[in-house]
N, C-alpha and C positions, 0 to 999 in steps of 0.2 A: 485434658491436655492444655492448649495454649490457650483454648475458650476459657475453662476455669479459671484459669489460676490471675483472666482481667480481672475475673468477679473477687477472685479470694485475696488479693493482693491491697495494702494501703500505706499510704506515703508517709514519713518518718519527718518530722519538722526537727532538725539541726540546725548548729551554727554552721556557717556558708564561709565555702575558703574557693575561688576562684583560682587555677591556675590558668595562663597565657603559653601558647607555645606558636612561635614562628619559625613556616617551615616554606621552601619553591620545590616548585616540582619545572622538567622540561621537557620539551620533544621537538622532534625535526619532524617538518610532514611533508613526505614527499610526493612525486606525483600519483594521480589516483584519488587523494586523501583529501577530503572537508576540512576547512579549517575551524569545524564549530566542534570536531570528533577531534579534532588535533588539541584545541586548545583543552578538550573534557581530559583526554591522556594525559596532560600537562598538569592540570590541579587533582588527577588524580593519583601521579606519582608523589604530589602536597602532601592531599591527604593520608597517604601512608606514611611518610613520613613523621608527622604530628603524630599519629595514630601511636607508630611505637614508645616516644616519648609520652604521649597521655598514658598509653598499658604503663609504662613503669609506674606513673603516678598514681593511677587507679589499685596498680597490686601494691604497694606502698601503704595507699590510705587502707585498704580490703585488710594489711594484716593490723594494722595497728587497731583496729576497729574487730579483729576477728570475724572476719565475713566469711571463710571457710571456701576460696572461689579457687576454683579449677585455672589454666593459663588460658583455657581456650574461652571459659566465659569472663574473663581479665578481659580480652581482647575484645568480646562481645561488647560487654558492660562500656571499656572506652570509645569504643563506635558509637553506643548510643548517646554517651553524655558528652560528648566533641562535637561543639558547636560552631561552625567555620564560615571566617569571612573574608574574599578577596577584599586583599590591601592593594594589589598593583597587577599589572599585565600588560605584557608589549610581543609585539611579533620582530623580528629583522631575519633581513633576506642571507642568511651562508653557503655561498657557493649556490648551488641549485634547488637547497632547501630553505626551507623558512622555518624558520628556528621561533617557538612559542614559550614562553617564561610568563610565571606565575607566582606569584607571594602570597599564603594567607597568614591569618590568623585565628587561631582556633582554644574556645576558652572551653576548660573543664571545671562544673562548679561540684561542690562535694555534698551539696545537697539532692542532686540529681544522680549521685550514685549508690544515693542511699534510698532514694525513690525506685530503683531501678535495681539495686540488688537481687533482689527474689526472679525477678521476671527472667531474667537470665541463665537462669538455672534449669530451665525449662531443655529438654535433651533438642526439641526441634528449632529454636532458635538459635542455637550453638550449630546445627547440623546448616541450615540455610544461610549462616554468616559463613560460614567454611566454602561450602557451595558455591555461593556469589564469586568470594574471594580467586578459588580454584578458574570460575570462569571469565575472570580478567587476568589471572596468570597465561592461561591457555592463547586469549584473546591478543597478547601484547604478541608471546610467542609466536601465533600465526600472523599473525600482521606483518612483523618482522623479515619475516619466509617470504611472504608477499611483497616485501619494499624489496627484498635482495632478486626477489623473480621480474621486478619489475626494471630493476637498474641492469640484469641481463639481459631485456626482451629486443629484441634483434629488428624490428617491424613493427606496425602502426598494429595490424591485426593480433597478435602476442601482448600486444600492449593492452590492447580489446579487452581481450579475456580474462589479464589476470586483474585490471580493474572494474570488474562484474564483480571478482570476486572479494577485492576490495569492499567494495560497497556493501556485500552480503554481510562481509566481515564487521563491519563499521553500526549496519544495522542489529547485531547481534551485541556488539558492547552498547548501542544505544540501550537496548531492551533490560539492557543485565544494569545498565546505570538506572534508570528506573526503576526498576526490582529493586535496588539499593536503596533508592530511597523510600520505597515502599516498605522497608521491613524498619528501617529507620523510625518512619511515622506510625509503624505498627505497633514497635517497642514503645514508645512513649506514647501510645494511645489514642492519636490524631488517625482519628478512624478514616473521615471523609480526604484526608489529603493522602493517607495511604491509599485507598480504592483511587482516586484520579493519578496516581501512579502509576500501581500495578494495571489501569486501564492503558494505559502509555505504553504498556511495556507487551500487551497484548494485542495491541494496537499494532506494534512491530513486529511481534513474534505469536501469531493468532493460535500454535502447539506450545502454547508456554505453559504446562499445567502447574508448576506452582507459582504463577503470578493467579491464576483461575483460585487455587487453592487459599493464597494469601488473601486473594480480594473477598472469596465469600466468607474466610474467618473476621473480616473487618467487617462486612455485612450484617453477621450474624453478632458482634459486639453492638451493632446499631441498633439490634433489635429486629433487621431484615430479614426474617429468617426464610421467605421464601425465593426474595434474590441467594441468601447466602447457598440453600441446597442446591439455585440454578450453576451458581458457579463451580459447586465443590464436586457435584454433577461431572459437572464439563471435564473439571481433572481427572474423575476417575475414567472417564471415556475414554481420554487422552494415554493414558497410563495406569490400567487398573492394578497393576501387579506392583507400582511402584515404594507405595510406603500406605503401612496402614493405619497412619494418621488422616487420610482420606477419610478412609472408613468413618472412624471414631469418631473427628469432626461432624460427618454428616451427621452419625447418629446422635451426638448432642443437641444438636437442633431439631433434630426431629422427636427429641425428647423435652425439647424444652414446646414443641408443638402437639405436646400430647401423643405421640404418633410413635408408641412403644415397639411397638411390631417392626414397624421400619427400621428403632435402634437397635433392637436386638439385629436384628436381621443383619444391620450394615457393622453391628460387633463384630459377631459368627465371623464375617468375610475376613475382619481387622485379626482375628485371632488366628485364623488359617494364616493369614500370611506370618504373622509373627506369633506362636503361643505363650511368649514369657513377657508379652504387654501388659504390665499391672493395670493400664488405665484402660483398656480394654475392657478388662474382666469387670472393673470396675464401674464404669459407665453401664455396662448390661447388667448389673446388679441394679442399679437406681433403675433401668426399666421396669426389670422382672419385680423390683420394689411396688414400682408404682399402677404394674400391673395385677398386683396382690398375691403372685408369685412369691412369698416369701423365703420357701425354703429354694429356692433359686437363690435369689435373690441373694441369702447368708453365702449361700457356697460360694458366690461371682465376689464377693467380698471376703472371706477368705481368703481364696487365691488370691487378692489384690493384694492386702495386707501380708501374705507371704512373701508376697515378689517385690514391694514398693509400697512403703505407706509415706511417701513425700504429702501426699495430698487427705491422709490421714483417713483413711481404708480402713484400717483397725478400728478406730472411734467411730466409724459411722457402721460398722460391726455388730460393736455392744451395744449401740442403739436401738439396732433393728431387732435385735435378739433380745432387749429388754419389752421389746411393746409386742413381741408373740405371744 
């Protein structure tokens, strides 16, 4: 899965076309609300902005290049390669609010979407950019509900509660803005700044299993592989039933730690939850491979190569089936 495909992926040297794009993002923050959480809603209404003009430009250069790229990893692809920098920013007082303005600037270079093609194409990276997304759509929405409960609250004590729950609010887009940039720094390979993210964001949200999930795939890129199990661990504790790239992840490593028994094992779990995971079947072949299990081993591959040879399942088929 996402372990692989750091290994199997390398960067394409082209000629380099920079685009610029300038965009503001705003908000009013009323009471209850930080001004450090106001001003992040601010350049984050920016950054979608830019965002969609980058996607035109990314799916623009993707056809004329024939990259073959879905909408949703267009969108992916321009989050990673949109590089962004506050130009300006000022607060002023409206009425009872205080009004936060922001300007960036954000360059998209075309060498970086060519480094970064493949990577995106990956089904969990697409599903985690969607995710985040959904949880600041959610995040604005309830906030929102919150500022209108707070501008009806009748009394000091009303006022109390719904800014507890403010805060709670506030602490939950903090966590999700760090997961952002933690998949950010994941996509482009900045391992050690992705883990001090995704640390940030667990930091705030200690049931955050896939920030646990992302940090110990950044671990086990390091080469950490028994932080990376403590973490991917923790996810599954967290939420064992939830996706079975859990699984698959853990057993990767504990395959690249010799420790077959344990991939197989955390397979099994990965294919009970979902049985039409090519990489599934697939990963417990290279176990049952290297556990000299061969005729396992063809069938796990097999099925891979029936359901999904992105990762090229089939040719590591013939392989195994030429040296029996």
């Amino acid at each position: 899965m996402v372990l692989i495909l750091a290994i199997l992926l390398f960067p394409v040297v082209s000629y380099t076309a920079v685009k610029e794009i300038i965009s503001e993002g705003t908000y009013n923050m009323g009471d209850g609300e930080t001004p450090t959480v106001a001003e992040s809603r601010a350049l984050l209404q920016a950054k979608r902005t830019a965002l969609e003009q980058a996607g035109t430009y990314v799916e623009s250069y993707s056809r004329v290049k024939n990259f073959q790229l879905t909408e949703d990893e267009i969108q992916v692809l321009a989050s990673g390669v949109m590089e962004v920098s506050v130009i300006e920013k000022k607060r002023t007082v409206v009425g009872d609010l205080i009004h936060f303005w922001v300007k960036i600037k954000s360059k998209v270079s075309t060498d970086k979407i060519e480094e970064l093609k493949n990577r995106v194409k990956e089904k969990s990276v697409v599903e985690d950019y969607k995710r985040i997304q959904e949880a600041y759509d959610k995040s604005q929405k309830e906030n929102e509900e919150l500022k209108k409960q707070m501008a009806a609250a009748k009394n000091v004590k009303g006022k109390g509660k719904i800014e507890i729950k403010i805060a709670e609010e506030e602490r939950k887009f903090r966590a999700n803005e760090w997961a952002d940039k933690g998949r950010l720094f994941l996509l482009n390979k900045e391992y050690d700044k992705s883990i001090e993210s995704y640390t940030s964001a667990i930091t705030l949200t200690p049931n955050y299993d896939r920030a646990y999930f992302y940090r110990g795939f950044a671990y086990g890129n390091k080469g950490q592989f028994d932080r990376a199990i403590e973490d991917l661990s923790e996810a599954i504790a967290i939420n064992p039933n939830n996706d079975e790239s859990y699984y698959i992840t853990r057993g990767l490593v504990y395959g690249r730690k010799d420790q077959h028994d344990r991939a197989i094992e955390d397979c099994n779990k990965a294919i009970a939850i979902n049985p039409n995971n090519a990489f599934a079947y697939g990963v417990r072949g290279v176990a049952y491979y290297y556990k000299g299990i061969v005729e396992r081993a063809v069938s796990d591959f097999q099925k891979a190569c029936n359901m999904d040879d992105k990762l090229g399942w089939c040719e590591m088929l013939e392989e195994v089936r030429k040296k029996k």
